[in-house]
MIPAKOL-723740 format. One record per residue: residue number from 1; chain; x, y, z of N, C-alpha, C in turn. Coordinates in nm, 3 decimals, padded with zeros to 5 digits. Layout:
REM MIPAKOL-723740
i = NUM ch = A n_xx = X n_yy = Y n_zz = Z ca_xx = X ca_yy = Y ca_zz = Z c_xx = X c_yy = Y c_zz = Z
...
REM end
This chain:
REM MIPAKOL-723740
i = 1 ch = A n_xx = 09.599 n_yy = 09.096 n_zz = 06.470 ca_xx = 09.522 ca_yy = 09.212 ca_zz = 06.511 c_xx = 09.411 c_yy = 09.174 c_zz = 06.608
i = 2 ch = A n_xx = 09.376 n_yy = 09.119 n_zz = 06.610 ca_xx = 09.238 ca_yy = 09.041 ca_zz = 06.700 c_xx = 09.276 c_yy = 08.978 c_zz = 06.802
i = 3 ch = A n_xx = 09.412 n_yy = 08.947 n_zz = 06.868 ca_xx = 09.467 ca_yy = 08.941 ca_zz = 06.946 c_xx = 09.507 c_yy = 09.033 c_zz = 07.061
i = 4 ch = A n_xx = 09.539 n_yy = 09.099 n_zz = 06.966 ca_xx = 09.596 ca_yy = 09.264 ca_zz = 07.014 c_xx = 09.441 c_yy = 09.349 c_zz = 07.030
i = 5 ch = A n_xx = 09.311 n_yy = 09.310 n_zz = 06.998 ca_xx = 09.185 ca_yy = 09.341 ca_zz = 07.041 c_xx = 09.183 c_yy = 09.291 c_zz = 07.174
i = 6 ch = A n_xx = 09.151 n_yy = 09.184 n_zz = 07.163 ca_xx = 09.145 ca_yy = 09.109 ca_zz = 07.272 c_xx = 09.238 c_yy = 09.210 c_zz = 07.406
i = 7 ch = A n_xx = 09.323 n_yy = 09.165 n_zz = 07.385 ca_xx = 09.410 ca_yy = 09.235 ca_zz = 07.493 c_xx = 09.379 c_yy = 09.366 c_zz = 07.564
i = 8 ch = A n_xx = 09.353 n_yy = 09.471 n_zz = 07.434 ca_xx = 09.298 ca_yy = 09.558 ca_zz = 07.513 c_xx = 09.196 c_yy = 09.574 c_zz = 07.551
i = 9 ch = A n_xx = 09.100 n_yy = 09.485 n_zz = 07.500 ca_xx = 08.927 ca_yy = 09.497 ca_zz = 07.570 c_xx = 08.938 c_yy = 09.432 c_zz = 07.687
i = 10 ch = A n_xx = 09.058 n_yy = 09.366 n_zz = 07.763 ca_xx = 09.013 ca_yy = 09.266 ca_zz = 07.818 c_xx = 09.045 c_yy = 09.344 c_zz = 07.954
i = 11 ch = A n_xx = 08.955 n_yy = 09.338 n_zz = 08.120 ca_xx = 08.908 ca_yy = 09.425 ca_zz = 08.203 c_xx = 09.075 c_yy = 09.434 c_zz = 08.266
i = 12 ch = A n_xx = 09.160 n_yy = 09.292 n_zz = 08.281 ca_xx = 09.288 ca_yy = 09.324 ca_zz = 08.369 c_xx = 09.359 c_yy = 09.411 c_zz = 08.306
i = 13 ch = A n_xx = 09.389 n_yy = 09.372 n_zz = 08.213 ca_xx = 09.476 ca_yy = 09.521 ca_zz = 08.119 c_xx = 09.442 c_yy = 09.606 c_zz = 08.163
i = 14 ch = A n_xx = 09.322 n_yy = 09.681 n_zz = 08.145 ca_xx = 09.251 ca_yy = 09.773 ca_zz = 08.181 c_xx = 09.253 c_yy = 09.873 c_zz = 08.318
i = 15 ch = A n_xx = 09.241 n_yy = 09.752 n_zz = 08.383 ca_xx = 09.261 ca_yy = 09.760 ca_zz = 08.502 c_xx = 09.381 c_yy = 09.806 c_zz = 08.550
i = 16 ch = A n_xx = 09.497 n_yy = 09.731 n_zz = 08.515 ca_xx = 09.650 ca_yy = 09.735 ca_zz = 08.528 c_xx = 09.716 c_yy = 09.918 c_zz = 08.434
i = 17 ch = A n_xx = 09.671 n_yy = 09.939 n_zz = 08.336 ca_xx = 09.717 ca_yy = 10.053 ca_zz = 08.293 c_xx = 09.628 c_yy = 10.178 c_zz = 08.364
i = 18 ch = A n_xx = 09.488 n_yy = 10.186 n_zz = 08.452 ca_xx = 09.443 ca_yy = 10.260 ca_zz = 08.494 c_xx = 09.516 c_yy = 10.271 c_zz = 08.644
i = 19 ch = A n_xx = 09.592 n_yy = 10.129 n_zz = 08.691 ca_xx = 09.661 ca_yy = 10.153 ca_zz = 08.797 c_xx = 09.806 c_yy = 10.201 c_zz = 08.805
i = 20 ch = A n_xx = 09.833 n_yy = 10.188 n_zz = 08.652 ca_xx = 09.943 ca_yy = 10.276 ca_zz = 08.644 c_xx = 10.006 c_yy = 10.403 c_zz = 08.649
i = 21 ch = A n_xx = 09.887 n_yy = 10.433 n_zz = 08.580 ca_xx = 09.899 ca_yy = 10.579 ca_zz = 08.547 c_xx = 09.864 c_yy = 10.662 c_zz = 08.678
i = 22 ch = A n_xx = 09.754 n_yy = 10.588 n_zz = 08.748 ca_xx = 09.743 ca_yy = 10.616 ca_zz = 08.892 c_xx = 09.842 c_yy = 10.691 c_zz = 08.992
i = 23 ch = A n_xx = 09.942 n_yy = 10.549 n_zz = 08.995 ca_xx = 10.037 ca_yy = 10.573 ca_zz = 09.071 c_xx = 10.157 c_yy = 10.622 c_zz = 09.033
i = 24 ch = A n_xx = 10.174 n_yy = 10.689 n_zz = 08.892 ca_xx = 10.276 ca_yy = 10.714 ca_zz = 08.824 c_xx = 10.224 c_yy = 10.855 c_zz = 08.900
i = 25 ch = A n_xx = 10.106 n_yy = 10.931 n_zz = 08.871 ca_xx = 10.040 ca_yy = 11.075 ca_zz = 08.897 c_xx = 10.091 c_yy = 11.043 c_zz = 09.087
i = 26 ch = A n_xx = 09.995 n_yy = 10.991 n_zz = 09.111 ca_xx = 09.987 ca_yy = 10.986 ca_zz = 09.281 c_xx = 10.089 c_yy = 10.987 c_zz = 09.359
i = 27 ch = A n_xx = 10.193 n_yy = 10.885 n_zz = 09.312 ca_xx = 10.341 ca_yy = 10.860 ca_zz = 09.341 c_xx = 10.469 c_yy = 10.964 c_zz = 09.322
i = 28 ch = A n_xx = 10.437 n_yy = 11.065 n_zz = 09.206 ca_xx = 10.508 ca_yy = 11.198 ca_zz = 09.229 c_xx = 10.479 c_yy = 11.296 c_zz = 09.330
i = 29 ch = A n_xx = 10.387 n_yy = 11.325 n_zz = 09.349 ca_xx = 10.274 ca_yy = 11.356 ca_zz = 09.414 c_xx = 10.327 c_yy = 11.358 c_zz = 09.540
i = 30 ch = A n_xx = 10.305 n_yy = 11.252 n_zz = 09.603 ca_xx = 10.385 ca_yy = 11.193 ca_zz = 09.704 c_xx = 10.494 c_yy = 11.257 c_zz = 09.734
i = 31 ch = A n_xx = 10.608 n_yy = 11.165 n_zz = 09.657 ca_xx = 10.745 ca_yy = 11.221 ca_zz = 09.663 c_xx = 10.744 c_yy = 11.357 c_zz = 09.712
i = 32 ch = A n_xx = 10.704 n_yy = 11.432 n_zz = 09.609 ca_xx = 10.712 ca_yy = 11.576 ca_zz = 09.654 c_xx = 10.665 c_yy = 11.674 c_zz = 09.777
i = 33 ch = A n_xx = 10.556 n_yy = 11.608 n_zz = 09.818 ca_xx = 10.524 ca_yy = 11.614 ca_zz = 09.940 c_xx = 10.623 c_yy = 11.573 c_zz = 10.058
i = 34 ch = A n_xx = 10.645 n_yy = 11.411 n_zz = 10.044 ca_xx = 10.766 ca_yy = 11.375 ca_zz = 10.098 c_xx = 10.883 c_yy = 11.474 c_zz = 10.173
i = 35 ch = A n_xx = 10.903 n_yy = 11.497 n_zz = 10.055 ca_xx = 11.070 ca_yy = 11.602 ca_zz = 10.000 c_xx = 11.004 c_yy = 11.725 c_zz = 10.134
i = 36 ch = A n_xx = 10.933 n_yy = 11.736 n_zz = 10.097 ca_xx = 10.869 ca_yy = 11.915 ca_zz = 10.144 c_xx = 10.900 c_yy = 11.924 c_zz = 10.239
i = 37 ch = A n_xx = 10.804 n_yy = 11.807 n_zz = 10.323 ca_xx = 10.828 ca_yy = 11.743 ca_zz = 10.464 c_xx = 10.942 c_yy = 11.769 c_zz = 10.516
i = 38 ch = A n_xx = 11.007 n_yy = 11.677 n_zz = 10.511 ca_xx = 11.132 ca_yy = 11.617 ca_zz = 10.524 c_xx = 11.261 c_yy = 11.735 c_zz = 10.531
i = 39 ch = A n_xx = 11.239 n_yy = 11.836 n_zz = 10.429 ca_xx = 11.328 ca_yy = 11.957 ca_zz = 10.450 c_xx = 11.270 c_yy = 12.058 c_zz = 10.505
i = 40 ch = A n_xx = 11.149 n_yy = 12.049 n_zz = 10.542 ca_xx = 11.114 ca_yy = 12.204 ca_zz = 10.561 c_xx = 11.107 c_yy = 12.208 c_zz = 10.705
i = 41 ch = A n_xx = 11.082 n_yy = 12.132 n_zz = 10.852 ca_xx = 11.066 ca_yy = 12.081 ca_zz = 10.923 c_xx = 11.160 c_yy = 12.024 c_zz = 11.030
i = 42 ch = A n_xx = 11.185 n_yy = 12.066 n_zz = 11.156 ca_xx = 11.343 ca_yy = 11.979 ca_zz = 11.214 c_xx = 11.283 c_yy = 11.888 c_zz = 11.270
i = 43 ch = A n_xx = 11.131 n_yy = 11.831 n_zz = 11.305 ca_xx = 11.116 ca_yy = 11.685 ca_zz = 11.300 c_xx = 11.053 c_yy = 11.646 c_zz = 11.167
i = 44 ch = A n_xx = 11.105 n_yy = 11.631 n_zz = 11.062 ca_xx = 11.057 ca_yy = 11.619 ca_zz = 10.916 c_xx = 11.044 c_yy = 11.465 c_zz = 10.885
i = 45 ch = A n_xx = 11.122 n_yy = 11.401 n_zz = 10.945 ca_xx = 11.125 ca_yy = 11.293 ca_zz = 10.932 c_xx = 10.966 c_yy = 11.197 c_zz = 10.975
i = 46 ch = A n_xx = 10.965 n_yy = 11.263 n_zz = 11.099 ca_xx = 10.821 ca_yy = 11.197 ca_zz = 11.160 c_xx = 10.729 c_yy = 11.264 c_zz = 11.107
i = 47 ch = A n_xx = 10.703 n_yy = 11.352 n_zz = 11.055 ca_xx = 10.623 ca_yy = 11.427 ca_zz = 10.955 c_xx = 10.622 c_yy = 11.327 c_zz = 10.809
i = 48 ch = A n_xx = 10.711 n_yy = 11.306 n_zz = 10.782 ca_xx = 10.699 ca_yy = 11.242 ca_zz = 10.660 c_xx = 10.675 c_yy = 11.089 c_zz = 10.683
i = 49 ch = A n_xx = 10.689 n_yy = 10.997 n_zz = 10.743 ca_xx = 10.660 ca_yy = 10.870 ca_zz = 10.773 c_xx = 10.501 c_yy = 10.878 c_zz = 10.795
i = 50 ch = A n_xx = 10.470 n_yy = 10.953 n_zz = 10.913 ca_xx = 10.343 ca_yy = 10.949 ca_zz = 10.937 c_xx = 10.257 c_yy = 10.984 c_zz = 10.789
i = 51 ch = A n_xx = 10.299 n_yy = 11.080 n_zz = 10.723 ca_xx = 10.204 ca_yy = 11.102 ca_zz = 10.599 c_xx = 10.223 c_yy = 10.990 c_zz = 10.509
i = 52 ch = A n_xx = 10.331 n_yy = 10.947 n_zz = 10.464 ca_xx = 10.346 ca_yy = 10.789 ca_zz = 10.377 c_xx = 10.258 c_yy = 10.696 c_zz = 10.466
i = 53 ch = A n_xx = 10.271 n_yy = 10.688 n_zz = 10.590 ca_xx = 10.115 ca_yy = 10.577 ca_zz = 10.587 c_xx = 09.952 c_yy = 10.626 c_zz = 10.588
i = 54 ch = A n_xx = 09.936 n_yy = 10.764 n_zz = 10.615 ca_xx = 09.817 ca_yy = 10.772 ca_zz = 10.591 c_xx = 09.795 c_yy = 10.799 c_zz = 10.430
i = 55 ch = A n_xx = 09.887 n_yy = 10.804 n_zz = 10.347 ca_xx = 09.881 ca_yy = 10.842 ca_zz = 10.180 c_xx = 09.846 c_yy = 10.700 c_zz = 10.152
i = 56 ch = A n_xx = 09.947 n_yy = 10.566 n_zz = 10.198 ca_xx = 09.934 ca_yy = 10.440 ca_zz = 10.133 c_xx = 09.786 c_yy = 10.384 c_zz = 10.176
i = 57 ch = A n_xx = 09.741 n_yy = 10.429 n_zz = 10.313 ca_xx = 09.550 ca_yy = 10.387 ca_zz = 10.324 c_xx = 09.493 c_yy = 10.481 c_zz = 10.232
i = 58 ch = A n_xx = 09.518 n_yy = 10.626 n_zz = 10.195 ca_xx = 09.437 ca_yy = 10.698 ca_zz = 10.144 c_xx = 09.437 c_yy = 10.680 c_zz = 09.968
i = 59 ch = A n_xx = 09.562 n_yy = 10.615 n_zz = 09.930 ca_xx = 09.550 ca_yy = 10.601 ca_zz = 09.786 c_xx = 09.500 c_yy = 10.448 c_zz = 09.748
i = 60 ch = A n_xx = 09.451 n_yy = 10.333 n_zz = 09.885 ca_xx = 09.390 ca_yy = 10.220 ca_zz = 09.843 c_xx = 09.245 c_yy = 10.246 c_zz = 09.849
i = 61 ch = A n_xx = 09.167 n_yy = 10.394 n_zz = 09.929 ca_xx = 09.067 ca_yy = 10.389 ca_zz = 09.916 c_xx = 09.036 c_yy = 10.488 c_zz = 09.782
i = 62 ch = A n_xx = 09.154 n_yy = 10.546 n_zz = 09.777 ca_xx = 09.078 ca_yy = 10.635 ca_zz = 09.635 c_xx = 09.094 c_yy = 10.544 c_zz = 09.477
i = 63 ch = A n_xx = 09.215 n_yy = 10.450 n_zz = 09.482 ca_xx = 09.152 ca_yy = 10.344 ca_zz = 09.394 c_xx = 09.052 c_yy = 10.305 c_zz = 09.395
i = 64 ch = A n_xx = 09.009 n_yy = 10.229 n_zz = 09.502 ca_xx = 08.836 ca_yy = 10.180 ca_zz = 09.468 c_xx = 08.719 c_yy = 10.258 c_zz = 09.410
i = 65 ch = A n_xx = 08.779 n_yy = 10.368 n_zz = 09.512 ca_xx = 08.655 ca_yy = 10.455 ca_zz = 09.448 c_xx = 08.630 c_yy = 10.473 c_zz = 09.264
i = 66 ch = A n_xx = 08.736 n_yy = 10.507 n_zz = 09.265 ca_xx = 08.793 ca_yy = 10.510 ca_zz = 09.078 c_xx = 08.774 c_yy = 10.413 c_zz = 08.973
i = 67 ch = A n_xx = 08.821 n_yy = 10.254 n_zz = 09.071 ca_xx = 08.810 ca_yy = 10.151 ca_zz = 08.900 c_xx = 08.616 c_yy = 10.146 c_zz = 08.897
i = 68 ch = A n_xx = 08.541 n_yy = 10.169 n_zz = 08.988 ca_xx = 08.377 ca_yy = 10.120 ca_zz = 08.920 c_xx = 08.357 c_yy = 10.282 c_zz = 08.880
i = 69 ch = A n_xx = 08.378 n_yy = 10.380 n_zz = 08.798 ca_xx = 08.385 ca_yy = 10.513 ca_zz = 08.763 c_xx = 08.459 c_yy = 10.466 c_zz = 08.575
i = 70 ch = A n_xx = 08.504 n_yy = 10.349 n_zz = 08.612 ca_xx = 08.561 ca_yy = 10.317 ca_zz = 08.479 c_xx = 08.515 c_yy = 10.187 c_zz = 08.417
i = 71 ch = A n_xx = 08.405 n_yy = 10.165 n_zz = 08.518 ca_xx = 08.334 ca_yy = 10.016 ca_zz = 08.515 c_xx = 08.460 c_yy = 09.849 c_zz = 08.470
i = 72 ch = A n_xx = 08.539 n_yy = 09.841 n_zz = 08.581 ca_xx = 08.619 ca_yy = 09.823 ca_zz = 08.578 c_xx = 08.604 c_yy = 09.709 c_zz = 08.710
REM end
């Protein structure tokens, strides 16, 4: 049992399941946006590329912002 304390007090865990859940939320998110793009649009394609790279800068700055919010 004090092992299994350890583990979860300890900040990477922590860290690692707050980035999960992150990108489990963010990453549908995405997708679906994606999708939207992509069909709704007859250049959908460049619509959707361009937004996957401004999402992948915009979801490394909204991590940061987030793990010191969890003192992390």
């Amino acid at each position: 049992m004090f092992k299994l304390k350890n583990i979860l007090e300890n900040k990477l865990f922590k860290t690692f399941v707050l980035f999960s859940v992150f990108r489990a939320i963010y990453g549908a998110l995405v997708l679906f946006i994606s999708y939207f793009l992509s069909t709704s649009y007859d250049d959908g394609i460049l619509f959707t590329i361009l937004f996957l790279v401004i999402s992948f800068i915009f979801s490394r700055y909204i991590f940061k912002k987030l793990k010191p919010k969890f003192n992390l």
